[in-house]
Each structure stands twice: as C-alpha cells, then as structure tokens.
N, C-alpha and C positions, 0 to 999 in steps of 0.2 A: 362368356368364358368358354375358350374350347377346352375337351377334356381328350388327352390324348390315347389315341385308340392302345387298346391292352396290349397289342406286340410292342410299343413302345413305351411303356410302363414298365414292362418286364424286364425292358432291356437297360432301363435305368435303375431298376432296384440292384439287377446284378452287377452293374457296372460301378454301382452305390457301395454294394456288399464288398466288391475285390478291392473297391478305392479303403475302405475302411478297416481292409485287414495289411493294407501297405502291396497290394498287389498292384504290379502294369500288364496289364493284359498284352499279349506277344498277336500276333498278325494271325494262327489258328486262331486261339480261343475269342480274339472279336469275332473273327468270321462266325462262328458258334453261336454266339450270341446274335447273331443279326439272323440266323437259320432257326435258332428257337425263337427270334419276338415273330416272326412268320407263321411258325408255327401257332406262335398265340393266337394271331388275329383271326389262322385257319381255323382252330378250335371253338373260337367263342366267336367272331365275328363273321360276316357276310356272306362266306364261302361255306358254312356248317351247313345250309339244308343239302349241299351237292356229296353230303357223304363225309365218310372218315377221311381228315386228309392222309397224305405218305407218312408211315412212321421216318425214326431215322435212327442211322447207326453210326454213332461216334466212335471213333476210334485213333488208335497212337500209345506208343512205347509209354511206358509206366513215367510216373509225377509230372506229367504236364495238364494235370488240372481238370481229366474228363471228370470225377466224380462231382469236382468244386463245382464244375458244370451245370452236371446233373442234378445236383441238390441245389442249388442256386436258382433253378429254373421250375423246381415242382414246387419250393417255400415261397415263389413270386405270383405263380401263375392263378389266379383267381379262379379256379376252377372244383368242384367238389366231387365228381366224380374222378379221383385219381388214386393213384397206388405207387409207392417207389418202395423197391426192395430188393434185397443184396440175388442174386442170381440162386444162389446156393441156397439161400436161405426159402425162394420161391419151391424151389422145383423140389425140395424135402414133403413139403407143406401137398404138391401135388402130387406125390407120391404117397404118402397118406390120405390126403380125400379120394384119388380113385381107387384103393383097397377097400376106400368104406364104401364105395357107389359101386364094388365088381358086380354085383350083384343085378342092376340095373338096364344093361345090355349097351349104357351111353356112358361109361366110365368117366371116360375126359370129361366129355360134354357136361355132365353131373359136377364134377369137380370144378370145373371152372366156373359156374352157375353160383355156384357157394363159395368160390376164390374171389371173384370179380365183382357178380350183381353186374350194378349200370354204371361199372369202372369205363368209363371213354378214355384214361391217357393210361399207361403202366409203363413204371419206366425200372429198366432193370440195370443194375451195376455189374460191374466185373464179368460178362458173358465169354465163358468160353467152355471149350468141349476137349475132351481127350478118349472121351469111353465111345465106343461103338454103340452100347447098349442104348445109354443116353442120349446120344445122337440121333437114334431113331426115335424115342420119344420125343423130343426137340422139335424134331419135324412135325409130327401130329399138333405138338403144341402151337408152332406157329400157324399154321393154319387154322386153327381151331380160335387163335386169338384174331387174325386180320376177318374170318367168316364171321365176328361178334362186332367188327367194327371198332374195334380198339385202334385205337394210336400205339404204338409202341415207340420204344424210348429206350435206346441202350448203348452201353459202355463196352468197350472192350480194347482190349491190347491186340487186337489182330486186326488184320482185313477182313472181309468175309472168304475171300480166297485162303485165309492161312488159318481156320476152324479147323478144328481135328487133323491135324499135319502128320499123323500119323503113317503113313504112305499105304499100308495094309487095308487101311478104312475110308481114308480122303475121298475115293471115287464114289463110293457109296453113298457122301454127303451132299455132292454136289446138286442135285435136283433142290436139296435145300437153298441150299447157296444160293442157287437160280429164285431162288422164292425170297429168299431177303433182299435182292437185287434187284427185282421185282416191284417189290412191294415198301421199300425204304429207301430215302437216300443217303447215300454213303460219305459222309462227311470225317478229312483227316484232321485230327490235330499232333501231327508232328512235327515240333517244334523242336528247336535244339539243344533244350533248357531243361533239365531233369532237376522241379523246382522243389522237389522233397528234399533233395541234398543243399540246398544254399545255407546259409549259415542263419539267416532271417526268417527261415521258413518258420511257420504257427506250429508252436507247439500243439501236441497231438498228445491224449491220452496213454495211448499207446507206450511211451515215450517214457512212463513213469518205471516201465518193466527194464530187463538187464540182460546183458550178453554175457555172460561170466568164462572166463579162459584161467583156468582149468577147473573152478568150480574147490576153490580150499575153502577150508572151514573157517579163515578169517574172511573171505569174501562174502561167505554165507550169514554170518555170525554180523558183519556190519549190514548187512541187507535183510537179515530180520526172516533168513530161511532155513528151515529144517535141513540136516544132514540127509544125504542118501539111504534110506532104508535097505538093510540087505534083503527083505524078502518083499513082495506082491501082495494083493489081496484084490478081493474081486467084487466090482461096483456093478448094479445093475441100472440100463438105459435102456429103456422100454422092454422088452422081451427079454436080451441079450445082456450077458457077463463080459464086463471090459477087465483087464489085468490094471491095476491102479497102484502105486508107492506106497499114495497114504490121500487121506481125505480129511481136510479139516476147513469147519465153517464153509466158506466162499473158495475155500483152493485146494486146484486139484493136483499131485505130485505124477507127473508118470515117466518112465523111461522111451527110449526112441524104441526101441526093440518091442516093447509091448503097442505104444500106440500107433506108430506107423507099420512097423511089419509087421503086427499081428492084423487079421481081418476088419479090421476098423473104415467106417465108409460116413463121407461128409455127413450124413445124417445123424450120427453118434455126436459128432464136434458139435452140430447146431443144438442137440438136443442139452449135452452138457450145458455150455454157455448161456443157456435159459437160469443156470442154479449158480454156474461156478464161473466167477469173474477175473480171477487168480490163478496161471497159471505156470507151474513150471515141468521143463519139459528135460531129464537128465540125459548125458550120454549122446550128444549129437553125433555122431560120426562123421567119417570125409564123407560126404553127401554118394559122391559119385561112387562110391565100394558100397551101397545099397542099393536093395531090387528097385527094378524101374517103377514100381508100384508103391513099395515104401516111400520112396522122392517123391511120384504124383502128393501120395498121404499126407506128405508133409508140409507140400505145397499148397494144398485144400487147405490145411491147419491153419496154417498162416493167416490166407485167406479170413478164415472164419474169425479168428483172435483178432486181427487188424479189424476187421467189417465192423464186428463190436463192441470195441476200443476196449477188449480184454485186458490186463496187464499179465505180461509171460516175463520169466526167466529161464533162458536159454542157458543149457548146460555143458561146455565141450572141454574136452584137452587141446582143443587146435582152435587158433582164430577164428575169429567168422571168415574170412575170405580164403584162408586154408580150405576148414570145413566147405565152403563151396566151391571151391575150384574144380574145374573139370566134368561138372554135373553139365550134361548135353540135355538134359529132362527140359522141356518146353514150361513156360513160367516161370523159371527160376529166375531171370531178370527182374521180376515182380516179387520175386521174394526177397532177391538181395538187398533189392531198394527196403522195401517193407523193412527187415534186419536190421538196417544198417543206421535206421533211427531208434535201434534200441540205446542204452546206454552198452558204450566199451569196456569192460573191465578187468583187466588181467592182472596177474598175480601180482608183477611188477608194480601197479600202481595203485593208489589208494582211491575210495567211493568219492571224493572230493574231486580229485583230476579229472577221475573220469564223469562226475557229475555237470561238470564245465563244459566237456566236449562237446 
C-alpha cells in the first residue's frame, strides 16, 4: 500500500475542506495550494536536515480566500511545532514579553524564546504596517524569526513593495523589504472574485452584528440594544482609563469620538476582546472628515472585531458607503469588505428585510 507523501495529504484535505464548503477554487488559490503541499514535504520530509526551508508570503486584494488558505493549511499540516496567529494579535503579545525581559540585555531574543520554543512553522494573518515605529520593530522581528529557523507563513493585502506606503517612511523600510524578498517566496493570489461579497458565501459570525442608519430607537428596541447614554465613564485596560458609554456583562458601548480619536492603540482592542464579545460602536462619521489616525484606529478595530468573530453594531446617520466614501486611509478596502457583511439596516426598512439581505 503506498502511503502518499504529506504534501499531498495536505493538498487533498484542503481541496476536501473548500469542496465541502461549496467552494471551486479559482486558478490563484490552486496554485497556493500546490506551493504549501511543497512546503509540506519541505518541512517534514527529505529536504528537512538541509535547514529551514523559504518561508512564504501570500498575498492579494481582500476576499479571495488568503486566510481560507492559511487556516486550511495549519489544521492539515501534521506537524506540532507550529503557531498561527492574527498579526496584531502577535506583535501585542511581543510587546509585552520584551517589557518583561528589558531587563535582560536580549529583549527580543528573550521574548521570542517564551513566544515560540521549538515553534518551526508560524504563520501570521493579515500583515500589514502603517506606523514607522512598528516597522522598525518588524525588522528586528524578522530577523530574529528567519536566525531561529522558523518557516514563516503570512497573509497580507499587499505586495511586499506596497508595506508602509506611506511616502514619509517607505524608504526607511525597504532593507526590509529586501529581507522578505530574500528570504520568502512571494506568492499572488489575485483573482478577480471578491468571494466575501457572493450571495453563497459561508456565513461568518461576524455576520450576526448590524449596520444601523441612523440608529432610532425602534431599530435599537428590535435589536435588543441600549439607547445612547448622554454621558461616558471610564473602564480600566491594563494601566490605562479608556472613555466607555456603558459596560454590561460581554458588551461594550463606546462612541467613535472616544474610541478612535481619543489615544486608544491595537493593544487596548485586543486586550478588551479577551472579556467583551459584543460590541457597539456609536456616532460613526464620514470616515474621511476624521484625523488620519482616528480612520487608521478604526481600521485596526475592525480588524481585531472581525479576527475574533466579535459581534459589533455599527452606529451612523449616513450609509455605510456614505460614511466611507472618500477615505484615501490605506486598508479601507479591507474594511468595506469586512462592513459590508454586517447586516443593513436603515430606518426605512424593518429587521426582517434586512435580515434577508
């Protein structure tokens, strides 16, 4: 009986998993799949004493299927020293262990020693950069992950060339760039299917939350949510006082004004989301009539609520595609998609229509 080698194992369970969710894989995401059962055989077969093989770096415009991907390929792969975790959710986590190893003189080093152990693949989701500060950490990171011998594994909406696009910072990054280029191979999946928007698409947790236009009291009142408080109060997240609506059990109320333009940073979002799985968010504005740092915030937010299959109620006087028109913020493509599978719901119509759409 031959037993057929682990890259094609791999390649059949994920080819198993999309046929069973009603999926046809499009001409990228096979190629994908025929570049991770390679990788399987690299990791666990023949070629392992010559070293770590090339990490890799997927990439392509939002809903064509990188995550499906990626989770599809770390639940196949028969392997136990591995890791997959949301990007944002890593680099919180690193940021915390080397405050607790500053002491040590090998911060990173330290940190990742207690992040990893004898992790050989890690595979991160959603990678992308906008901050200068983070991006020099980033750097240190990578390296510090390909000198441990790690495979890496990641997602992202960009090229490696369109990381931190910020024109101010972008030069500053490129030695990295050079080092992902380097050291992974650059695999696209852009396909011309944006498959979060078909009508068939798998329902998503996510999914259970609500866009509300303009946010009446009968829309609230059928959705089973509190009116707007007129005043704040103030929750503590580690150290630090965030400005909060109202806090009850699993849900957290807050305004745009407090959670995005006040100093609020991805690590507050992930720490929350550990307690509070409910969330609603009042007072969205036109996206683009807010600081370029508020729209990053909000962006992250998203991020983190989606990653964790949070449920959010979105609060505006304007459409969703009002509210985002004219935002030039990078990622907002990723967030529209993300939105635009909330439910609809505007004054005009009742939880029933819109429960349909």
């Amino acid at each position: 009986m031959n037993i057929p080698a682990p890259g094609a194992a791999v390649s059949a369970a994920m080819q198993h998993n999309a046929a069973s969710r009603g999926y046809t894989l499009d001409t990228f995401q096979r190629a994908a799949i025929d570049r991770l059962a390679v990788l399987t055989d690299e990791l666990l077969g023949a070629r392992r004493a010559r070293g770590a093989p090339r990490s890799l770096y997927l990439w392509g415009p939002v809903g064509r299927g990188k995550s499906f991907l990626l989770d599809g390929f770390f639940d196949a792969i028969p392997l136990r020293q591995k890791r997959r975790v949301h990007f944002h959710a890593f680099f919180r986590e690193l940021h915390q262990r080397m405050f607790e190893q500053a002491d040590t003189g090998r911060a990173m080093e330290a940190a990742l020693e207690l992040m990893l152990g004898d992790c050989r693949l890690l595979c991160f989701d959603e990678f992308h950069l906008h901050d200068i500060g983070d991006a020099m950490l980033i750097s240190r990171l990578f390296k510090a992950i390909f000198e441990r011998q790690v495979v890496l594994l990641t997602t992202s909406n960009y090229p490696p060339d369109g990381l931190l696009p910020n024109p101010l910072f972008h030069e500053r990054f490129l030695p990295t760039i050079a080092l992902i280029k380097e050291r992974m191979d650059i695999l696209s999946i852009a396909g011309d299917v944006d498959y979060r928007g078909l009508d068939d698409a798998e329902p998503d947790p996510f999914h259970a939350g609500a866009y509300l236009c303009p946010g009446s009291d009968e829309q609230r009142r059928k959705l089973g949510l509190p009116r707007r408080p007129g005043t704040a109060q103030d929750l503590k997240v580690g150290n630090r006082l965030l400005r909060v609506l109202s806090v009850e059990d699993k849900t957290l109320q807050f305004s745009f004004k407090h959670l995005c333009e006040g100093p609020t940073a991805t690590m507050d979002y992930l720490a929350l989301v550990a307690t509070y799985d409910r969330w609603i968010l009042e007072d969205l504005p036109r996206i683009s009539s807010a600081s370029s740092a508020a729209q990053q915030r909000f962006i992250n937010l998203i991020d983190v609520l989606y990653d964790r299959r949070c449920q959010l109620f979105l609060i505006s006087a304007l459409p969703l595609e009002q509210a985002l028109n004219h935002a030039e913020v990078a990622d907002i493509s990723r967030t529209r998609s993300r939105l635009s599978q909330l439910r609809q719901i505007h004054v005009s119509e009742n939880l029933l229509a819109a429960s349909d759409s």
